[in-house]
Steps between C-alpha positions, in 0.01 A plus 500: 500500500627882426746626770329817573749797439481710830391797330246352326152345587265620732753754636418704216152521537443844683666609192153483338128534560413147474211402698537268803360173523548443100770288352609672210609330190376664212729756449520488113166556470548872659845541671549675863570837526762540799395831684810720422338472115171586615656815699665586206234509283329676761730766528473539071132541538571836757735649289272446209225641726677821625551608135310327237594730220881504585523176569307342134702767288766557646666210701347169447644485148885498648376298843375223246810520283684416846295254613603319136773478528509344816280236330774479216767434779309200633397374162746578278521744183460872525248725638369644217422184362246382817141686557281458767153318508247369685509173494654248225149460353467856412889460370403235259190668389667755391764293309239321322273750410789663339573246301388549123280201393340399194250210455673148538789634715569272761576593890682212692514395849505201783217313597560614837489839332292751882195537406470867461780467245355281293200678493631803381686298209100378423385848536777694269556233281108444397473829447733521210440143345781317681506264741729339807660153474550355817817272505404182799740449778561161629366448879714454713793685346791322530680561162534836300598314153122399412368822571782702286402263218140563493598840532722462209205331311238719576715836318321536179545777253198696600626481886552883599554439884604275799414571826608263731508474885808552672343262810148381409264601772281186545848208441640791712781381200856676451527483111820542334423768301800642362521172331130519383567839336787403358277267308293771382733773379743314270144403326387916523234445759512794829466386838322662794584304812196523766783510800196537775646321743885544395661818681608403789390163523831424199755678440490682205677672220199570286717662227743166519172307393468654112139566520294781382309611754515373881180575733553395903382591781619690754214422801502117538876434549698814504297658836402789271153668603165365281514609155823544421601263228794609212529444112839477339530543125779476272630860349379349121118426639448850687413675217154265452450430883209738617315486785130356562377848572656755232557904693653818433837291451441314199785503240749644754689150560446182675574629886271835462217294358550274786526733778220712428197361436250720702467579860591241693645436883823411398603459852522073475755554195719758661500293849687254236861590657375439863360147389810439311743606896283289682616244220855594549546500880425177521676387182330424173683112501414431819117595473525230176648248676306512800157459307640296187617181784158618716240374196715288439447297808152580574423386174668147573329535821130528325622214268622262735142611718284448218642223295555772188727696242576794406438696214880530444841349597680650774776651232201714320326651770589801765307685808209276375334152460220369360414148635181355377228471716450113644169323350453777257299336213434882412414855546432810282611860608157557692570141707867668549380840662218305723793328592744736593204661671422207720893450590504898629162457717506204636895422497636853577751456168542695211639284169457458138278300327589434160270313236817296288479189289171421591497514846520744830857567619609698793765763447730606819724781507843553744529841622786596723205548808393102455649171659462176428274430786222779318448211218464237782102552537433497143673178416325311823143618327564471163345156486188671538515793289329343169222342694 
């Protein structure tokens, strides 16, 4: 069982706001925002107060500039290649719907492709006559080669994009992606990465990964305030990269466009820097390893408990596991919410349920305020959790 690092575990939670009496191991679903980011943000939203005008047209432009390129320090690249948005859906919708598609085009992605994603690839590419091919990825995941040769086979001349996951959300998956993309380019085909769960939770040199755009958030795994997500894109694609809601900034350049969009409380994006030194004083490689050998062994303890699998070797996953859900014939997304309801009211935990291959899985996260004891209760009731 994990050797819990002494700075690490339940030590850490009067860092946050978490609720007593709740084991809590869903953080990918929403992140933890530690209470230094929260006073942070706090303090953005008085300054914005005092002086509304000054503030919108005079400082937040340079304030977000900063804030950038604190994000390009901890993710590689340069500043003025990394914008701010809210959330990596929004990031990808605004990828796609830039995209110029003609009837027949094809959009790619994973089978495990998050649902909002994939809608929006229905939703953009129906309107214009195209359509998304969804490439199938073998459950469990235990080998990378099949899935880079149905990727391989599914490029077609009419393909115009691939997103791909950087970790899927329901396999809770680590994909290797710069090997996916490489795939795609030497056949023309760009690649927007849906890195969700990513920063923080890997480490990461987006730029390193030769992709065309990058979308991650910044809130589940990074401590960052809710809302603040980030979209990379590559100096040759910011000329066509526009945001979902077009302003006063439109035609002035990738980061301008970005940045303004409208009034907005910016104060979650410029809090950024604050989420990134809580990151730092307790060391970026330590957080990983902490969490990454945390699910790792309270998803072998769920297994052993339960008589299951998970969703992916041990090599291809991170701060999460997925471990299917014992005596689940089953379940649709509506059977998956009752159930994550009924594990919160009558159980007093907070985890995912995922709707993969058929069946109801359970998806755990490892946060540096859990121990291995917090995954105790739900692998002693688990046996009873599809009846």
């Amino acid at each position: 069982m994990t050797r819990n690092s002494p700075q690490f575990g339940h030590i850490r939670r009067p860092d946050f706001l978490l609720a007593e009496g709740i084991d809590h191991l869903n953080h990918g679903s929403y992140g933890a925002t530690p209470r230094s980011v929260l006073d942070a943000a706090q303090r953005w939203r008085l300054e914005m107060e005092a002086d509304p005008s000054t503030f919108f047209r005079r400082d937040l432009p340079g304030l977000l500039r900063g804030a950038a390129e604190r994000v390009a320090a901890f993710l590689g690249g340069k500043g003025k290649d990394w914008a701010f948005v809210e959330n990596a859906t929004s990031g990808l919708n605004a990828i796609i719907a830039s995209l110029e598609l003609v009837p027949g085009d094809e959009l790619l992605c994973l089978s495990q492709v998050y649902g909002a994603i994939g809608n929006a690839l229905r939703r953009h590419a129906g309107r214009c006559g195209a359509r998304p091919i969804s490439v199938e990825m073998p459950v469990p995941f235990t080998d990378p080669a099949p899935l880079l040769e149905a990727i391989s086979a599914a490029i077609g001349p009419k393909t115009r994009l691939a997103c791909f996951d950087h970790i899927t959300s329901a396999g809770a998956v680590v994909l290797p992606v710069r090997e996916m993309a490489a795939l795609c380019r030497e056949r023309g085909v760009p690649v927007a990465i849906d890195g969700a769960h990513a920063p923080a939770q890997l480490a990461l040199d987006v730029p390193a990964l030769d992709v065309d755009w990058y979308v991650g958030n910044l809130h589940k795994w990074a401590f960052a305030a809710k809302g603040a997500a980030v979209i990379w894109c590559a100096p040759e694609r910011q000329k066509a990269l526009h945001p979902t809601a077009i302003s006063h900034a439109l035609g002035q350049g990738f980061t301008a466009e970005f940045d303004y969009t409208g009034t907005r409380d910016n104060s979650s994006w410029l809090a950024v820097p604050a989420a990134l030194d809580y990151v730092d004083a307790w060391g970026a490689e330590a957080i990983r390893g902490h969490n990454a050998a945390l699910a790792h062994d309270a998803g072998a303890m769920l297994i052993d408990a339960w008589g299951s699998a998970a969703a992916a070797a041990p090599e291809f996953c991170g701060s999460m596991v997925s471990v299917r859900l014992p005596r689940s014939a089953g379940g649709d997304r509506d059977a998956a919410r009752r159930l994550a309801a009924r594990l919160t009211e009558r159980h007093g935990i907070t985890a995912g349920i995922m709707v993969l291959d058929g069946g109801l899985w359970v998806r755990v996260s490892a946060q540096i305020y859990n121990e291995i004891g917090d995954y105790a209760r739900l692998a002693a009731i688990g046996q009873g959790l599809a009846g």
